[in-house]
C-alpha positions in Angstrom: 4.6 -29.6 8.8 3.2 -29.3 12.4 3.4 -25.3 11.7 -0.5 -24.5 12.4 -0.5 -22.8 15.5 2.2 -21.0 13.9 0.1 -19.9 10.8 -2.9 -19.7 12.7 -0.9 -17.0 15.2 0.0 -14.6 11.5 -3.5 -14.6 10.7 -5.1 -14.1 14.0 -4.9 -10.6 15.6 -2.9 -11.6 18.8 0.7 -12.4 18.8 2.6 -13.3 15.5 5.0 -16.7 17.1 8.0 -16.7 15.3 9.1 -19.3 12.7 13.0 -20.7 12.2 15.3 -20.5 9.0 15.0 -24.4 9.4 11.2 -24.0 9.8 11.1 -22.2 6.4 13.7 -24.2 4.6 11.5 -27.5 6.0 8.3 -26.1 4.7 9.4 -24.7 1.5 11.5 -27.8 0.6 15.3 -26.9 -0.6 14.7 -26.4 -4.4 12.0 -23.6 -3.9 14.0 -21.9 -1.2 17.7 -22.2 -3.0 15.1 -20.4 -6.5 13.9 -17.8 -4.2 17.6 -17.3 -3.1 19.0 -17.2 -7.1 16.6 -14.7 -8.1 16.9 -12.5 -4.9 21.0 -13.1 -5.3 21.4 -14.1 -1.6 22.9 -16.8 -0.1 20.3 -19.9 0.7 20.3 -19.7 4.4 20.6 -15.9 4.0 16.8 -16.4 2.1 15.5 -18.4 4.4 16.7 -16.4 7.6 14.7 -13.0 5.9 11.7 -15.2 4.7 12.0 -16.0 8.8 11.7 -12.6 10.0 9.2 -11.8 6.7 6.5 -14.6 6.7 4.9 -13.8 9.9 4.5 -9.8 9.3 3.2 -10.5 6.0 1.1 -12.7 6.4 -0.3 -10.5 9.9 -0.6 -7.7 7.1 -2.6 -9.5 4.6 -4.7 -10.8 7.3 -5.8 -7.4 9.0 -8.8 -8.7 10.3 -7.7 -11.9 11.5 -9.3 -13.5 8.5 -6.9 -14.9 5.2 -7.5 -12.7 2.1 -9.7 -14.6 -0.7 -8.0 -16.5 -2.6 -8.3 -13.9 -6.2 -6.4 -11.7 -3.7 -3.9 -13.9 -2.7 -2.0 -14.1 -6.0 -1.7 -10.8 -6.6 -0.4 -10.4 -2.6 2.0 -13.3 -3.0 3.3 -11.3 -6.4 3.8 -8.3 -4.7 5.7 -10.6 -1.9 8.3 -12.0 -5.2 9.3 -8.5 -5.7 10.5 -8.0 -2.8 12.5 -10.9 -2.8 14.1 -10.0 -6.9 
């Protein structure tokens, strides 16, 4: 989705760049995004505009060392993620 240097910026321990609502929505696809929104009971764009300002400190989190968590760990992280969401 041309959103590497993006991802790559969350994981590294420099500066997170930002991502777009439209970024999100792109990458997620509109079915995924519009579930996320259901369960959370939020508007669609209103899910996409948090997941906007979430994603990159998240993902920075997880990622403390500049190096993405193994992938056992990655479920359980993502879980904990959904929760917040509903």
């Amino acid at each position: 989705q041309g959103l590497g240097n993006t991802l790559q910026s969350w994981l590294s321990t420099g500066q997170n760049l930002p991502i777009s609502a439209s970024q999100v929505q792109k990458v997620l696809g509109d079915s995924t995004l519009t579930d996320m929104a259901k369960k959370a009971g939020i508007s669609t764009p209103d899910a996409a505009n948090a997941l906007s300002t979430l994603l990159p400190q998240v993902i920075d989190k997880i990622s403390p060392d500049g190096n993405a968590p193994a992938a056992n760990n990655l479920g359980s992280l993502l879980g904990s993620v959904g929760k917040l969401l509903g």
